[in-house]
TIRO-2110 file (N, C-alpha, C; in Angstrom, 1 decimal):
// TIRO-2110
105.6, 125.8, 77.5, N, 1, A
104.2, 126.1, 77.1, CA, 1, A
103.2, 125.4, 78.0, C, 1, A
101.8, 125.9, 78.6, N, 2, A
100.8, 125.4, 79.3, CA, 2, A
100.5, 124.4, 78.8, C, 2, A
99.7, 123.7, 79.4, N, 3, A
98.6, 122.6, 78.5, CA, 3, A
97.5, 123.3, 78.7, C, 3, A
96.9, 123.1, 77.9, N, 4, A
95.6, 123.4, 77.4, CA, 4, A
94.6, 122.8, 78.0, C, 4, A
93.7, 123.2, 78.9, N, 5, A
92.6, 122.4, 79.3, CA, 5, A
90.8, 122.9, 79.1, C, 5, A
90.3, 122.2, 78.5, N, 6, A
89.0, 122.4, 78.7, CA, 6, A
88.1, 121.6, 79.3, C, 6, A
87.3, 121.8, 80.4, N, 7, A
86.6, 121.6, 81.8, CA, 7, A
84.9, 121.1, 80.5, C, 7, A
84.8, 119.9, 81.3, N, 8, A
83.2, 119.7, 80.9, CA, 8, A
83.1, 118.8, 81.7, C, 8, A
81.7, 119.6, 82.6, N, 9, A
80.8, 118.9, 83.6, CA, 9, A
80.1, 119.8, 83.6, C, 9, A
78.7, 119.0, 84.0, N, 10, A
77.2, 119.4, 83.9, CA, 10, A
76.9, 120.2, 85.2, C, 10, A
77.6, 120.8, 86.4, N, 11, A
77.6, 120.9, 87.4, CA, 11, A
78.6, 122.1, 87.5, C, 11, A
78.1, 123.2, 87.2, N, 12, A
78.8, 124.9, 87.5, CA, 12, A
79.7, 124.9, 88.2, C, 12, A
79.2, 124.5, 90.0, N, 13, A
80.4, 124.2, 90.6, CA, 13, A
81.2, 123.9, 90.9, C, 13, A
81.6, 122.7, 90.4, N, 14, A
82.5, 121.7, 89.8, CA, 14, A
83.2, 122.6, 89.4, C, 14, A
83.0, 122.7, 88.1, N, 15, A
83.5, 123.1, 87.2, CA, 15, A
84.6, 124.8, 87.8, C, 15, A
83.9, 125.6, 88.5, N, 16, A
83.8, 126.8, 89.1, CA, 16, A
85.5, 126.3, 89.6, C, 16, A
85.2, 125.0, 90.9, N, 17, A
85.9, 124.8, 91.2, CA, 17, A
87.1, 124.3, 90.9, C, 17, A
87.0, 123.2, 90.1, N, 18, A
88.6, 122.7, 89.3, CA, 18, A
88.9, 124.4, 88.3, C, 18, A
88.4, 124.9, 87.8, N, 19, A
89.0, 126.3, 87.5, CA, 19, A
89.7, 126.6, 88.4, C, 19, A
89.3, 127.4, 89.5, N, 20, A
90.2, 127.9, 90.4, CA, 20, A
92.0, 127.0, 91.1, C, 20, A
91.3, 125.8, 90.9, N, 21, A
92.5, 125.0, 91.6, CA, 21, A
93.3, 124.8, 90.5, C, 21, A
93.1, 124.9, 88.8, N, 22, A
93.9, 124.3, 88.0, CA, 22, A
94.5, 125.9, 87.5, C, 22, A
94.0, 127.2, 87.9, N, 23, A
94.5, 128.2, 87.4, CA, 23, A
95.9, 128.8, 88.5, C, 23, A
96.0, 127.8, 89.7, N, 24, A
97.1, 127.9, 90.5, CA, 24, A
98.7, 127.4, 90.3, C, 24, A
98.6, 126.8, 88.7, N, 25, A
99.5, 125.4, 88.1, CA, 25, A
99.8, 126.8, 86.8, C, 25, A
101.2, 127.2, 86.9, N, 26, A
101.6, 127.6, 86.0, CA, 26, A
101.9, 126.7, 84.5, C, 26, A
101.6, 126.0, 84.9, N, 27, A
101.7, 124.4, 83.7, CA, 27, A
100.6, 124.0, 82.9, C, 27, A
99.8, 124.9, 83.7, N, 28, A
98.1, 124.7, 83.4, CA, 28, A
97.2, 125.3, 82.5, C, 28, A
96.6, 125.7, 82.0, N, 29, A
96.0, 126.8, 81.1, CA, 29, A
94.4, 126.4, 80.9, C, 29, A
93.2, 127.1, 81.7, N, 30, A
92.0, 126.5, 81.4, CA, 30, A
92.0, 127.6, 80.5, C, 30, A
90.9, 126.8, 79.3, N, 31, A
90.8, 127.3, 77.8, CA, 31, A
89.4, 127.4, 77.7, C, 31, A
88.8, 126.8, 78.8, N, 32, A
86.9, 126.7, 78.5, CA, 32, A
86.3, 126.1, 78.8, C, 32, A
84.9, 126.3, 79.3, N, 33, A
84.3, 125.4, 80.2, CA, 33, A
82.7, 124.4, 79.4, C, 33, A
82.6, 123.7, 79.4, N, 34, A
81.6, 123.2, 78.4, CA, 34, A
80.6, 122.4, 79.8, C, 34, A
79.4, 122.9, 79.6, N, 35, A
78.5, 122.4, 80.5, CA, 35, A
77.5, 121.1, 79.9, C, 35, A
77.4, 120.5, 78.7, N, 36, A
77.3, 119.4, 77.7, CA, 36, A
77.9, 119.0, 77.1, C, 36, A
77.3, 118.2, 76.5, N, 37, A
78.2, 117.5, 75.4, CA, 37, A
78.3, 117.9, 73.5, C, 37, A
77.4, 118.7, 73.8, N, 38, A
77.2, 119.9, 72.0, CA, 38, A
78.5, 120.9, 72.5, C, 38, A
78.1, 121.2, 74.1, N, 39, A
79.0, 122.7, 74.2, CA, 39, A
80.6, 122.1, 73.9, C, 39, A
81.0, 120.5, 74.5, N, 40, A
82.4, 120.2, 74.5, CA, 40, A
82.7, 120.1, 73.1, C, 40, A
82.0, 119.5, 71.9, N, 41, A
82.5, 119.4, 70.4, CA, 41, A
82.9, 120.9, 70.3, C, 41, A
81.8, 121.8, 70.4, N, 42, A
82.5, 123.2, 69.6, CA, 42, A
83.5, 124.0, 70.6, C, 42, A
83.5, 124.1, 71.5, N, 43, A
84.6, 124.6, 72.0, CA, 43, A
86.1, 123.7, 71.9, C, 43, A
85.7, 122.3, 72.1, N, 44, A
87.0, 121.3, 71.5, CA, 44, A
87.7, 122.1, 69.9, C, 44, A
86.8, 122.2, 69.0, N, 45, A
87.2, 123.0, 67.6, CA, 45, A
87.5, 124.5, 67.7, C, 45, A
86.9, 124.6, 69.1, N, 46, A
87.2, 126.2, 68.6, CA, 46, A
88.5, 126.2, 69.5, C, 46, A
88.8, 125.7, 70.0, N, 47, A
90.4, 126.0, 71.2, CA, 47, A
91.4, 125.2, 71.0, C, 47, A
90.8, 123.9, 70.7, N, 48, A
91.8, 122.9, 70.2, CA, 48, A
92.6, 122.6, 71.5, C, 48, A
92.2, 122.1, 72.7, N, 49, A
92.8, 121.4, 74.1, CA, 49, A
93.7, 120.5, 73.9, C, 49, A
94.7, 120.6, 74.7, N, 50, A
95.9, 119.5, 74.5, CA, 50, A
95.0, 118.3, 75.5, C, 50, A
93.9, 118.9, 76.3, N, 51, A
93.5, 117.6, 77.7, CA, 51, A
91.6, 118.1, 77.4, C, 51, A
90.2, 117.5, 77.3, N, 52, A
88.9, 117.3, 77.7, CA, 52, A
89.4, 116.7, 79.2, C, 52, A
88.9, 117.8, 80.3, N, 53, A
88.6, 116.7, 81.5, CA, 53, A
87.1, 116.8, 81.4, C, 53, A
86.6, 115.2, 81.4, N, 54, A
84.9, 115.4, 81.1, CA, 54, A
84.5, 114.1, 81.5, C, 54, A
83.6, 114.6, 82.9, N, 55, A
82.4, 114.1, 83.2, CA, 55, A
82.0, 113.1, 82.5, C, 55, A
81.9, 111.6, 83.1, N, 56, A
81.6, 110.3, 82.8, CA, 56, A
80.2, 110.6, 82.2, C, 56, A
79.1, 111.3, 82.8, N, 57, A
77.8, 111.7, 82.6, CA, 57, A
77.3, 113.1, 82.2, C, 57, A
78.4, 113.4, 81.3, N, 58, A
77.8, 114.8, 80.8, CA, 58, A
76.6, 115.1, 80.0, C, 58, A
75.6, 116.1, 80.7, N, 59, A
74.2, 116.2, 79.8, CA, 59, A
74.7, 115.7, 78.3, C, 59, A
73.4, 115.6, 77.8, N, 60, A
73.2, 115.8, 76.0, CA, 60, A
74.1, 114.3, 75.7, C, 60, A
75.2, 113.9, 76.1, N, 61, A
76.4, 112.8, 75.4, CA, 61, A
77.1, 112.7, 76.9, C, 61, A
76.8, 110.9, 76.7, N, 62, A
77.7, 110.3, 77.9, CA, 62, A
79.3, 110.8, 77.2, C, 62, A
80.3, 110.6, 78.4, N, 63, A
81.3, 111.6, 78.0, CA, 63, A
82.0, 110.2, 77.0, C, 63, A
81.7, 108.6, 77.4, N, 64, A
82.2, 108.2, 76.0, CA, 64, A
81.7, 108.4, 74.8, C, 64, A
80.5, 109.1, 74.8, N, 65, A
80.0, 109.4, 73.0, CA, 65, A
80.5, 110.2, 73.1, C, 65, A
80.7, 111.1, 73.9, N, 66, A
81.3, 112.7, 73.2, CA, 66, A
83.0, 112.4, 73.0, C, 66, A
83.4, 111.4, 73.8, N, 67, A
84.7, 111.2, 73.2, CA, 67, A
85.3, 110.4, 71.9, C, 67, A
84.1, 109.4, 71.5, N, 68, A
84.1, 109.1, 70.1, CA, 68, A
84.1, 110.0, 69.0, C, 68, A
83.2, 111.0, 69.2, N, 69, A
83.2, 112.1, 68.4, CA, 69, A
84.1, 113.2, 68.1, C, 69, A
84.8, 113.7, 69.6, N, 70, A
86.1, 114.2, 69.8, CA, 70, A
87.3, 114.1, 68.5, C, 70, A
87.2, 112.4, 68.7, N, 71, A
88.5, 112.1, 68.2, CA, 71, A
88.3, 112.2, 66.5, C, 71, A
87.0, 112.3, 65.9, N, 72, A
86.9, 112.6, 64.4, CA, 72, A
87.2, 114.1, 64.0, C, 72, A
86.9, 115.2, 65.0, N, 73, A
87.1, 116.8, 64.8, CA, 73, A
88.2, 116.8, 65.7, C, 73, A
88.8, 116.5, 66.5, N, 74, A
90.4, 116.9, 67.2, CA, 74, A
91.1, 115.2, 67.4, C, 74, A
91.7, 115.4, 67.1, N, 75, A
92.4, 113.9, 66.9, CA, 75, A
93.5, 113.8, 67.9, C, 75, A
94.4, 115.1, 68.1, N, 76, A
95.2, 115.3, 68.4, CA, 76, A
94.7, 116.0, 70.2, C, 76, A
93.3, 115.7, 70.0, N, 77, A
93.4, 116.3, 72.2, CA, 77, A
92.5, 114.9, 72.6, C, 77, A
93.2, 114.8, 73.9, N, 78, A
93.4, 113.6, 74.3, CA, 78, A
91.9, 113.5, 75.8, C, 78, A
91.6, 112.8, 75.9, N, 79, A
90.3, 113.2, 77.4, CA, 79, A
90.6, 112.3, 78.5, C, 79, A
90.6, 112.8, 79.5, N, 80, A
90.9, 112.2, 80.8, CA, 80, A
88.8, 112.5, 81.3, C, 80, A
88.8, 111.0, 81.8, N, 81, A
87.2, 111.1, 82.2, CA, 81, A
87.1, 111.3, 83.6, C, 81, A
86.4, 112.1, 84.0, N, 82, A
86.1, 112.2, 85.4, CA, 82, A
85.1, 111.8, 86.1, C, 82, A
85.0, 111.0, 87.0, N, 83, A
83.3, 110.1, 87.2, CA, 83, A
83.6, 109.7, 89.0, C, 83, A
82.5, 108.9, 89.6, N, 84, A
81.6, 109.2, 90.9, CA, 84, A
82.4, 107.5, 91.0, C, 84, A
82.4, 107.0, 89.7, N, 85, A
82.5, 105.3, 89.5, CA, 85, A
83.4, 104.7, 89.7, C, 85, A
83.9, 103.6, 90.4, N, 86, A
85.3, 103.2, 90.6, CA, 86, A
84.8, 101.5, 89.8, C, 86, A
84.6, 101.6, 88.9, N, 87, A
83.9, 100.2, 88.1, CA, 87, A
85.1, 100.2, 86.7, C, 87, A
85.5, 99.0, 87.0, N, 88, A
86.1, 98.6, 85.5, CA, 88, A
85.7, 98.1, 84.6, C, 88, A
84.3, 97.9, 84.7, N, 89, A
83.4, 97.6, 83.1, CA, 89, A
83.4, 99.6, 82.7, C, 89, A
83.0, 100.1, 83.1, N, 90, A
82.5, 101.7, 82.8, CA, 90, A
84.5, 101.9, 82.4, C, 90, A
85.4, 101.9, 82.8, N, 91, A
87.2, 102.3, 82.6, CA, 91, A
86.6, 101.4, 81.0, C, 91, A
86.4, 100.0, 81.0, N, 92, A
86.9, 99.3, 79.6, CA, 92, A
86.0, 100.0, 78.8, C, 92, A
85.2, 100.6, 79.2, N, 93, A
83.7, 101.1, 78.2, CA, 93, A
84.4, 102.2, 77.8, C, 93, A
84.9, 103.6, 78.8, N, 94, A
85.5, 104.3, 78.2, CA, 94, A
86.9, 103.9, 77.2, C, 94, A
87.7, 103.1, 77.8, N, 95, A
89.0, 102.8, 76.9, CA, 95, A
88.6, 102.6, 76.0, C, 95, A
87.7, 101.8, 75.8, N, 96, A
87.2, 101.4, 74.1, CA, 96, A
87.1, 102.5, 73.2, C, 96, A
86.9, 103.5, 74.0, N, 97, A
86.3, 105.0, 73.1, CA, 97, A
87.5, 106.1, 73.1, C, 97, A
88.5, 105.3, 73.8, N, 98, A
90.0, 106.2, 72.9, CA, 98, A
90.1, 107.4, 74.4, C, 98, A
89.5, 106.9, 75.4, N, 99, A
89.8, 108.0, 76.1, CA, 99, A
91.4, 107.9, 77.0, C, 99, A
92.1, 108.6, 77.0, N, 100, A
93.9, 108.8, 77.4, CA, 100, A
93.8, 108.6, 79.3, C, 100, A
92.6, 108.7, 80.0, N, 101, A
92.6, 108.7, 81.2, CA, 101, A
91.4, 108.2, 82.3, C, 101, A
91.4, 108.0, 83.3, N, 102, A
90.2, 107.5, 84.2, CA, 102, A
90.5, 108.3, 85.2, C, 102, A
89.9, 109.3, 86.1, N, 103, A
90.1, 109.6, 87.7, CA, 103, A
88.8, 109.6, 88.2, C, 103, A
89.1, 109.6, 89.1, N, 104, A
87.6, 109.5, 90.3, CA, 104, A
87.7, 111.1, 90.6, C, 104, A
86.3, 110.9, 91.2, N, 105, A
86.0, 112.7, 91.5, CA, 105, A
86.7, 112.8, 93.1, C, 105, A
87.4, 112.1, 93.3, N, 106, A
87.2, 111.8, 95.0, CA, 106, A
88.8, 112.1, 95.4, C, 106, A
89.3, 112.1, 93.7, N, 107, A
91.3, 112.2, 93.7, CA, 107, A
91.4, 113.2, 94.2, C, 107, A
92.8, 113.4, 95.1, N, 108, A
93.5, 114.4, 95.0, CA, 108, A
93.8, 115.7, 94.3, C, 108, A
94.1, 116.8, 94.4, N, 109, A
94.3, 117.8, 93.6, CA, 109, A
95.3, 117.4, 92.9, C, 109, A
96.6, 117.1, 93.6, N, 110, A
97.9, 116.5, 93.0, CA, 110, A
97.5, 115.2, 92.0, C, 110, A
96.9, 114.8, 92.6, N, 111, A
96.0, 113.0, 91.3, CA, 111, A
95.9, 114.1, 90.5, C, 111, A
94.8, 114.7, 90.5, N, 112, A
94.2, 115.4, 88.9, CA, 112, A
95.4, 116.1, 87.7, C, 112, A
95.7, 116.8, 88.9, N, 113, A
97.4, 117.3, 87.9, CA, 113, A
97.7, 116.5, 87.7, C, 113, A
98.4, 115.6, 88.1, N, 114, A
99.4, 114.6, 88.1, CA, 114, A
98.5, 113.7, 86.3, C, 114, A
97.3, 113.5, 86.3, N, 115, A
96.5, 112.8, 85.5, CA, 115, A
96.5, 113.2, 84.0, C, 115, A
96.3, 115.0, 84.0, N, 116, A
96.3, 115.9, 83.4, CA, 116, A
97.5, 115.8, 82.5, C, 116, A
99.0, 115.8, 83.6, N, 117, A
100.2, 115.7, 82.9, CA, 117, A
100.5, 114.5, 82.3, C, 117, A
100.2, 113.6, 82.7, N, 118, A
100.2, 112.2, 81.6, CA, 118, A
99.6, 112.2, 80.7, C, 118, A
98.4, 112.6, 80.9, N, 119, A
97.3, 112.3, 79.5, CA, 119, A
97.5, 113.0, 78.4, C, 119, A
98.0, 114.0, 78.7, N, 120, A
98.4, 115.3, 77.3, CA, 120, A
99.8, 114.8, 76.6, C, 120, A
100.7, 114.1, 77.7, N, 121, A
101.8, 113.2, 76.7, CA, 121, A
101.4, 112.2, 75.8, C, 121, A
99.9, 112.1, 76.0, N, 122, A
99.4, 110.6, 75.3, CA, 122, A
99.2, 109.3, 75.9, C, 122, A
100.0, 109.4, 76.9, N, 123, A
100.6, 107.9, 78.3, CA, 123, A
99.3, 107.9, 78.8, C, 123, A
98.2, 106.8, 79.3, N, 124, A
97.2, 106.1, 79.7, CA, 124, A
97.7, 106.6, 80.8, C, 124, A
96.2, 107.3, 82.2, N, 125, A
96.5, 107.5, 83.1, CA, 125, A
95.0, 106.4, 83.9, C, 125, A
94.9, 106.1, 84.8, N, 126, A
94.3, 105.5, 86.1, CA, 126, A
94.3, 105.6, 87.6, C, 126, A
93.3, 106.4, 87.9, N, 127, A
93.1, 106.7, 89.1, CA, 127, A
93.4, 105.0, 90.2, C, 127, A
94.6, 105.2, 91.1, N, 128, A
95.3, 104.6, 91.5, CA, 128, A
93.9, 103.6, 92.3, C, 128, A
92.9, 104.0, 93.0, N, 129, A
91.7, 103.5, 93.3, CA, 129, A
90.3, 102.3, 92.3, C, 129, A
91.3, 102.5, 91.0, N, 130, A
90.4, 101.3, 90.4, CA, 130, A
91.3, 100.2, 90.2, C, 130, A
90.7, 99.4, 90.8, N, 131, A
91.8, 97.9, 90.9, CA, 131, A
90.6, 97.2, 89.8, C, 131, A
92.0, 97.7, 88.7, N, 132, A
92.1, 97.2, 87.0, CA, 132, A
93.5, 97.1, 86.5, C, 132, A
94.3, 95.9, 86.1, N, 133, A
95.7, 96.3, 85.7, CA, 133, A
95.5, 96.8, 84.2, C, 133, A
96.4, 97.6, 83.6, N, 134, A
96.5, 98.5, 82.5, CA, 134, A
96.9, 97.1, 81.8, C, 134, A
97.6, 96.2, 82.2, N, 135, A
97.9, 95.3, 81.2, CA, 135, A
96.3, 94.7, 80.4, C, 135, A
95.4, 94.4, 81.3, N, 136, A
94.3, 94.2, 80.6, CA, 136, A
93.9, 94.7, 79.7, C, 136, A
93.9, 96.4, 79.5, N, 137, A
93.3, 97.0, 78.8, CA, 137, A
94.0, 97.1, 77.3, C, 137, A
95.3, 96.9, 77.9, N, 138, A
96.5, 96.8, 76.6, CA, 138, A
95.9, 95.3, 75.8, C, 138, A
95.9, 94.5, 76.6, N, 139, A
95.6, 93.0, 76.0, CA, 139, A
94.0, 92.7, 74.9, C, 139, A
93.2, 93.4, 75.5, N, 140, A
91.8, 93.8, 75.4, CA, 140, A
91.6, 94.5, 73.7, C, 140, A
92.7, 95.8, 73.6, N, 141, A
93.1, 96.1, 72.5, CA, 141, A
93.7, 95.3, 71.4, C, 141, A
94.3, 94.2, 71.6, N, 142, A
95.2, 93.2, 71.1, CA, 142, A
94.3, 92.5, 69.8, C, 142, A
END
């Protein structure tokens, strides 16, 4: 069975783009594209995504408000954040907000997949570019 992906970024393009590259992955399944942060809640309810890839800076809700709210209406879909930032205060700021993943916009196609497929298992993913060890974040939680 695919995973389930729904795309949120403020930027058509973008978005235009990781469609076409993620509908090449028979593993893959885009489910919806949300260009804010109103649009990602109801399409999150109305499709129910196994993965949110979403924009660190999505209009209307930074993408950690919209992933605090996520997790009260879908509990069970998991967000990999996508951002410009390679800063480990902005990764702790997201982790705090339950998000499953970090990548830079700047990864690989294989990174993103590769990010995609961990994060929908639940497994913490990190764009290999932010020098932050996962132990921190684990400990931080503690």
């Amino acid at each position: 069975m695919a995973i389930r992906v729904l795309l949120a970024d403020d930027h058509t393009l973008l978005r235009a783009g990781l469609r076409a590259m993620l509908k090449t992955q028979s593993c893959l399944e885009v489910v919806g594209e949300a260009s804010d942060g109103e649009e990602v809640l109801q399409l999150a309810n109305k499709f129910q995504p196994d993965v949110v890839v979403m924009d660190m800076n999505i209009s209307n809700h930074r993408g950690v408000r919209a992933t605090l709210m996520l997790q009260q209406t879908c509990p069970d879909t998991h967000v990999l954040i996508m951002t410009n930032y390679e800063d480990a205060n902005l990764l702790q700021e997201a982790d705090y907000a339950g998000v499953s993943g970090y990548i830079v916009k700047r990864a690989l196609e294989s990174e993103l997949i590769d990010a995609i497929k961990t994060t929908s298992k639940g497994d913490f993913y990190i764009h290999p570019s932010i020098n932050f060890p996962l132990e921190a974040l684990k400990k931080d939680l503690s």
